[in-house]
TORGU-895715 format. One record per residue (C-alpha): x, y, z. Coordinates in steps of 0.5 Angstrom, whole numbers. Layout:
// residues N
{site {X; Y; Z}} ...
***
This chain:
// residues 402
{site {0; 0; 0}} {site {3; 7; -2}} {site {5; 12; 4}} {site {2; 19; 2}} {site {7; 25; 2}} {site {6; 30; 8}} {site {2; 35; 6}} {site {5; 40; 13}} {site {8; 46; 10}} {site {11; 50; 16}} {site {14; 56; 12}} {site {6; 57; 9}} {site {3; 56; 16}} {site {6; 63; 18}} {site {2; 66; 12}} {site {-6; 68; 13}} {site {-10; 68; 8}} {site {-9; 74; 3}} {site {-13; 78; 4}} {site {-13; 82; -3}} {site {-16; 76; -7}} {site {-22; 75; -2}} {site {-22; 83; -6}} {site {-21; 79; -13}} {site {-26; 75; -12}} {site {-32; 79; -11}} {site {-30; 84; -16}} {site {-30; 78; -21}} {site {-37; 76; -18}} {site {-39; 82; -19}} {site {-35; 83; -27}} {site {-39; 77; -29}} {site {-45; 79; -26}} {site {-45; 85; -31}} {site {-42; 90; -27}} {site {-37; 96; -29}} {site {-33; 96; -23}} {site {-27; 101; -22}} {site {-21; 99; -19}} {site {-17; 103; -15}} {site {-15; 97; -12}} {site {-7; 95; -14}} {site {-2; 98; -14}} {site {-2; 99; -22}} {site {1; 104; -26}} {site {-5; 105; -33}} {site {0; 108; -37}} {site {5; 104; -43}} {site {13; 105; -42}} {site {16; 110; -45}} {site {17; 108; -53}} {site {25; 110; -52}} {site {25; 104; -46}} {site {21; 99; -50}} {site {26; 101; -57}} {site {32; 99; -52}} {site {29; 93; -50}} {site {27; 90; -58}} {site {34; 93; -61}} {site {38; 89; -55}} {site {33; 83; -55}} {site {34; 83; -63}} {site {43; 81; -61}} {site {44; 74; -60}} {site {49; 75; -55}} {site {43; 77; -50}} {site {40; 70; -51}} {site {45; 67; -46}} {site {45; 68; -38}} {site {45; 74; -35}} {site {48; 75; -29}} {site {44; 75; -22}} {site {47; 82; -20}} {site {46; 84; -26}} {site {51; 87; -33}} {site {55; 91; -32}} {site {52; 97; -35}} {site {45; 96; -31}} {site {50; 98; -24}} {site {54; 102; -28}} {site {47; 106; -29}} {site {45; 105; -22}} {site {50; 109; -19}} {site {50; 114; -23}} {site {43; 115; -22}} {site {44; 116; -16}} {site {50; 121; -16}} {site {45; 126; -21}} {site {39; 125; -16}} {site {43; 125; -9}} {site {49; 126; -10}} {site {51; 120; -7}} {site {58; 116; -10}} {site {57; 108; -10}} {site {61; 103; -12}} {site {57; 99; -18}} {site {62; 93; -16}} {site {60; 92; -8}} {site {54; 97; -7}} {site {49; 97; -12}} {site {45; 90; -14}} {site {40; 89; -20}} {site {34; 86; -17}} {site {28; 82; -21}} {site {23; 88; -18}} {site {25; 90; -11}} {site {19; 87; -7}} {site {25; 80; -10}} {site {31; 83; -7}} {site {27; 85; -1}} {site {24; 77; 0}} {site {32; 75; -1}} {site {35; 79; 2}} {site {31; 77; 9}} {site {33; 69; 7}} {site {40; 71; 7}} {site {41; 75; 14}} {site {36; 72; 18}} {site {34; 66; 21}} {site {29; 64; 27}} {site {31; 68; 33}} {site {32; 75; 30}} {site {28; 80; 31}} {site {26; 85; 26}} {site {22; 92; 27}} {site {18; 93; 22}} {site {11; 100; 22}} {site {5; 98; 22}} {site {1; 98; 17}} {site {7; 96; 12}} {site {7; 94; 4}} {site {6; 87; 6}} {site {13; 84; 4}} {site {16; 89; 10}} {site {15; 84; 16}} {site {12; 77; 12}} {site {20; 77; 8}} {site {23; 76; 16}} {site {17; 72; 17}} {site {19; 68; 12}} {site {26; 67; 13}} {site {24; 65; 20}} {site {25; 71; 25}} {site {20; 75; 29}} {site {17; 81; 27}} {site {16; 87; 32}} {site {10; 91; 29}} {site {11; 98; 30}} {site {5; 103; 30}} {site {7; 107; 25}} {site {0; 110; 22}} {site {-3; 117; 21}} {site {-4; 119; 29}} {site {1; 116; 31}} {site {8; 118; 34}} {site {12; 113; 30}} {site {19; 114; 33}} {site {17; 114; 40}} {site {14; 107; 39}} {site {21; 105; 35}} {site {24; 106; 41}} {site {20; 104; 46}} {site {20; 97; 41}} {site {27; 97; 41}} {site {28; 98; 49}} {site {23; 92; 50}} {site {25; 87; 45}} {site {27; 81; 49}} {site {32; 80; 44}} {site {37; 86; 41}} {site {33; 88; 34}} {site {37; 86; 28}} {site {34; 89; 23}} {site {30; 95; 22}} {site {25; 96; 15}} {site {23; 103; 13}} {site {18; 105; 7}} {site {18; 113; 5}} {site {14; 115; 3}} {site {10; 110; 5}} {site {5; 104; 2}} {site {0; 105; 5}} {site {0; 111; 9}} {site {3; 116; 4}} {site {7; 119; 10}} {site {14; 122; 8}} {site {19; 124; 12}} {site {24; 129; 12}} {site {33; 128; 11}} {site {33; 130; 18}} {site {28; 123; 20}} {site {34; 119; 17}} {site {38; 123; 20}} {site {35; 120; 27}} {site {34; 114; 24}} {site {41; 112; 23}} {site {43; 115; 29}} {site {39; 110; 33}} {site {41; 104; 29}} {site {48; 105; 30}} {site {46; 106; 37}} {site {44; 99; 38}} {site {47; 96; 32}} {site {41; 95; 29}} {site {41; 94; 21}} {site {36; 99; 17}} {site {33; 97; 10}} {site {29; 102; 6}} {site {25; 102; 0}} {site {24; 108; -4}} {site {20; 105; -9}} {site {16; 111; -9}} {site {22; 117; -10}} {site {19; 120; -16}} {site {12; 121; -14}} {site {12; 128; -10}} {site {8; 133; -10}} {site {7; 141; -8}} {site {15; 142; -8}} {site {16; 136; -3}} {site {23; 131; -6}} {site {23; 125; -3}} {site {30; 124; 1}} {site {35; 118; 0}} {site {37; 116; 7}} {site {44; 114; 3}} {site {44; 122; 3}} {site {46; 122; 11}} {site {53; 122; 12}} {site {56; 115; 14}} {site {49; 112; 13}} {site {52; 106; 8}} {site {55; 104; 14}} {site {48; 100; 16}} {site {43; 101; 11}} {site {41; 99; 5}} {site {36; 102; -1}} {site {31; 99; -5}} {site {28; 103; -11}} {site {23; 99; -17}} {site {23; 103; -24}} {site {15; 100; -24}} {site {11; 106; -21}} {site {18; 112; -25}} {site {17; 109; -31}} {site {11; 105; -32}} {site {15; 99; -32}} {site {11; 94; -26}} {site {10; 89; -31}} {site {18; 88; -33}} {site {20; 87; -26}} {site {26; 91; -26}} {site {29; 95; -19}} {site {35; 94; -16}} {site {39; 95; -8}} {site {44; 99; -7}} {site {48; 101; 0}} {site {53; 98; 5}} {site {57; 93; 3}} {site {56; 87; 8}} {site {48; 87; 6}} {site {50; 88; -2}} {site {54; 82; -2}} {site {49; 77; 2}} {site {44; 78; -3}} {site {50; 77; -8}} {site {51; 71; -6}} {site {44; 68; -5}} {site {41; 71; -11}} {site {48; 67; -14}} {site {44; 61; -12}} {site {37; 62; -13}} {site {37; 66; -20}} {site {41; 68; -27}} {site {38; 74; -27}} {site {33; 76; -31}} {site {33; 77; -39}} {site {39; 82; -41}} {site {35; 86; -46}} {site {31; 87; -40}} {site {36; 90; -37}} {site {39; 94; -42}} {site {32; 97; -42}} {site {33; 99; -35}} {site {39; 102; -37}} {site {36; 107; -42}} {site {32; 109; -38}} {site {36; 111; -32}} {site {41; 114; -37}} {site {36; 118; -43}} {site {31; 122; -43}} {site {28; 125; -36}} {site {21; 128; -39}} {site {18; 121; -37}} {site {18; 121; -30}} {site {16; 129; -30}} {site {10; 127; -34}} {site {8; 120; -29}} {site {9; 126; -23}} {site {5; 130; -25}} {site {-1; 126; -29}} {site {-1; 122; -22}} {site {-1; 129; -18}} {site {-7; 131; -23}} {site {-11; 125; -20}} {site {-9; 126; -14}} {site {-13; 133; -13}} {site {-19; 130; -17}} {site {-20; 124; -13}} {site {-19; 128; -6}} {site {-23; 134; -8}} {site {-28; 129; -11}} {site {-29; 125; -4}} {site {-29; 132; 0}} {site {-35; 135; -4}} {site {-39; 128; -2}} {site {-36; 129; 5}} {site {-32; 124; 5}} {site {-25; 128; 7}} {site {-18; 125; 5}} {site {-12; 128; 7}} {site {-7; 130; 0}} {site {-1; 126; 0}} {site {5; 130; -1}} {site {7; 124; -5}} {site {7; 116; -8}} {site {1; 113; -12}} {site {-4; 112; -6}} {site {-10; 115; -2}} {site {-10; 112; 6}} {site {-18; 114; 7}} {site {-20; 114; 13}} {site {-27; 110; 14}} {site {-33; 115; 14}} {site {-35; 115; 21}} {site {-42; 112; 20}} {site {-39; 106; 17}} {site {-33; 106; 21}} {site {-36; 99; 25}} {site {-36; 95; 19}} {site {-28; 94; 19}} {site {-24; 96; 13}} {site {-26; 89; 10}} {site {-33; 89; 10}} {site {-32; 97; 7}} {site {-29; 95; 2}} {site {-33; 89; 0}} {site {-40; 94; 1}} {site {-36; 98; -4}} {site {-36; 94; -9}} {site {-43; 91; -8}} {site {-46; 97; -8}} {site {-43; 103; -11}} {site {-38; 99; -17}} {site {-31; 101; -14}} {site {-25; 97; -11}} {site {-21; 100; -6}} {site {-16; 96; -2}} {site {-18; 95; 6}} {site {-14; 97; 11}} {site {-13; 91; 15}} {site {-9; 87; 9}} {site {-3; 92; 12}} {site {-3; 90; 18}} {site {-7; 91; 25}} {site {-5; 98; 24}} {site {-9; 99; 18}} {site {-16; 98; 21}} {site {-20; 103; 20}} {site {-17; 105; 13}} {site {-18; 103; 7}} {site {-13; 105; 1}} {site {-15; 109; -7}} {site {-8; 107; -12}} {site {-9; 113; -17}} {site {-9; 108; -22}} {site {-15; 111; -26}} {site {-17; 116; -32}} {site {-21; 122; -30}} {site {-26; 120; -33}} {site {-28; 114; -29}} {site {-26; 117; -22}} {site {-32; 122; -24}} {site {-36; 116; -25}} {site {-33; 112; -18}} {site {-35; 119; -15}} {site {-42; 119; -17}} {site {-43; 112; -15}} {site {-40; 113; -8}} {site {-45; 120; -8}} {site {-51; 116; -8}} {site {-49; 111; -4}} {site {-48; 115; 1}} {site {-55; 118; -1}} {site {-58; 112; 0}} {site {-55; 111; 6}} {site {-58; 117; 9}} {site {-51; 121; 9}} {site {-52; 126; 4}} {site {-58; 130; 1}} {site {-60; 128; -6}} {site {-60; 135; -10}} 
***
C-alpha cells in the first residue's frame, strides 16, 4: 500500500490568507454579473512604458548574445546606471561592483535579502500598516516581527524606541518605506538622519524601500536615506522602475547601500537566480540614463488625479487628507461606517457602488479603520466612481439627493 507524501507546509502555515484575493474574487463576481467595476485597488500604473525604454528593449532582444545567462546581480552596464543615478539624483557616489545590485522588482530583492541575513530567533521591527513583503519576508525567512505602530495618528519614532527598549532579544534589522505604501506618510533628511543614529546606536540594520522616490508633489522631494553621512555603514536602499517609468510588468528594480548587505544578496541570488532577461536590463539602462521628461510627466499625471479623486470625495463628504507623495490615498473609513471594519467597507464598495479599494487591514492591524485608493484610474471613471459612491452615501442617508 503507497504511503502519501506530508501535505505539512510549516513555512505556508506563517501566512494568512491573503486578503486581496478575498477582494479578486468579489470583483470577478461582480464583472461576471455584468458590473463595471472601478478598481482603485492595485498598485498598478495604467499607462504604457515609455517608447524610448521598449525601443532599447527590442534592439537588444534582437542580439543573439543577449539570449544567454545574464547575471544574478546584473550586467555591468545596469549597475553602472544604477550608481550614476544615484549620483545625479542624490549626489551619493556607489561602488557598482560591491553596493549596487539589480534585482527582479524590488519586492524580490527584499523576500531574498531576508532569506539571506535572517534566521529564526532574529527579531526585526517593521511599521504598521507596511506594504506586506516588510514584515512577512522576515517572517518567512524565519524570524520574529515586531510590529510597530506607524500609522497617521501616531508617534512612530517614540513607538520604534519603545520596541527597541522592550524586545527580549536586540533587534537585528529594521524596514522602512518612504514615502509610505499604504499610508503615503514622507519623511524629511533630518527623519533618516534620526533614523541612522538610533540604528547605530543599538547595531541595528536599516532596510529602506523607496519604491516611491519620484512620486512627490507640491514641491516636497522625497530623501534618500543613503544621503546621510555614514548611512552606508548600516542601511540598504531599495528602488523599482515599476511606478517612475510604467514598467511593473518588466520586473525591474534594484538594492544599493552597504556592502555586507550587498554581498548577502549577491551570494544568495547567485543560488536562486541567473537574472532576469539581459535586454530587459539594457532596457533599464536606457531608462536611468536617457530622457528624463517621463518620469516628470508620471509625477504629475498621478499628481492631477491625486487632486481630483480627493476634491471628488470631500464634495460627497468624505475628507481625505492629500499626500505630499506615491501613487496612493489611505482614506479613513467615513464615521457611519467606521463599524464595519475595512474588510466589510471594501466589499460593500464593490456591492453597491462599483469601486475597488483595498482594505485596510490587508496592511497589518494598523490598517483598520482604512482603506487604500491607488491612482491607477483615468479621469473620466474617478468622476463615475464618485457619483457611484454619492448615491451610496444618499442612499444611506448620509448625503442629501440635490
Amino acid at each position: 500500500m503507497s504511503k502519501q507524501p506530508s501535505t505539512e507546509f510549516k513555512r505556508l502555515e506563517l501566512l494568512p490568507p491573503y486578503v486581496f484575493s478575498v477582494i479578486d474574487e468579489l470583483k470577478a463576481e461582480a464583472a461576471a454579473a455584468g458590473k463595471d467595476v472601478i478598481d482603485f485597488g492595485m498598485g498598478n500604473p495604467d499607462q504604457p512604458t515609455p517608447a524610448h525604454i521598449v525601443d532599447a528593449l527590442t534592439a537588444a532582444a534582437k542580439e543573439g548574445a543577449n539570449h544567454r545567462y545574464s547575471a544574478s546581480k546584473g550586467i555591468a552596464p545596469v549597475r553602472e546606471a544604477i550608481c550614476d543615478w544615484y549620483e545625479r539624483k542624490y549626489q551619493v557616489k556607489l561602488d557598482p561592483n560591491s553596493e549596487a545590485i539589480y534585482t527582479i522588482g524590488s519586492k524580490e530583492g527584499l523576500a531574498d535579502l531576508t532569506l539571506a541575513v535572517l534566521d529564526k530567533g532574529d527579531v526585526v521591527l517593521v511599521p504598521d500598516p507596511a506594504y506586506p513583503i516588510h514584515p512577512y519576508g522576515p517572517i518567512i525567512a524565519g524570524a520574529t516581527v515586531i510590529h510597530v505602530p506607524a500609522g497617521p495618528e501616531d508617534d512612530f519614532e517614540a513607538n520604534l524606541r519603545a520596541a527597541i527598549e522592550n524586545s527580549p532579544v536586540k533587534p537585528k534589522m529594521l524596514f522602512l518605506n518612504y514615502p509610505s505604501n499604504p499610508t503615503s506618510e514622507c519623511v524629511d533628511l533630518a527623519f533618516f538622519e534620526r533614523m541612522v543614529a538610533l540604528a547605530k546606536e543599538h547595531g541595528i540594520w536599516i532596510v529602506h524601500d523607496l519604491a516611491y522616490a519620484d512620486l512627490s508633489f507640491d514641491d516636497y522631494q522625497a530623501p534618500s536615506i543613503l544621503q546621510v553621512e555614514g548611512a552606508i555603514d548600516i542601511a540598504v536602499e531599495s528602488y523599482t522602475l515599476s511606478k517612475s517609468y510604467n514598467m511593473a510588468g518588466w520586473r525591474v528594480g534594484f538594492m544599493v547601500g552597504n556592502p555586507t548587505l550587498i554581498g548577502a544578496l549577491t551570494k544568495i541570488k547567485s543560488y536562486l537566480d541567473y537574472g532576469s532577461f539581459a535586454p530587459i536590463q539594457h532596457a533599464a539602462v536606457a531608462a536611468l540614463t536617457g530622457p528624463q521628461e517621463c518620469v516628470e510627466e508620471v509625477r504629475l499625471r498621478y499628481q492631477a488625479r491625486r487632486d481630483l479623486l480627493c476634491d471628488g470625495l470631500s464634495s460627497i463628504g468624505w475628507d481625505v487628507k492629500k499626500p505630499k507623495a506615491s501613487m496612493f490615498l489611505w482614506a479613513k473609513i467615513p464615521d457611519a461606517y467606521r463599524d464595519m471594519g475595512s474588510m466589510k467597507f471594501a466589499e460593500k464598495l464593490i456591492k453597491e457602488a462599483s469601486v475597488a479599494v483595498a482594505p485596510g487591514i490587508g496592511f497589518g492591524k494598523g490598517g483598520e479603520g482604512y482603506v487604500r485608493f491607488g491612482l491607477i484610474v483615468d479621469d473620466e471613471r474617478t468622476a463615475q466612481a464618485i457619483e457611484n459612491l454619492r448615491q451610496m452615501f444618499i442612499k444611506d442617508g448620509l448625503v442629501v439627493a440635490p
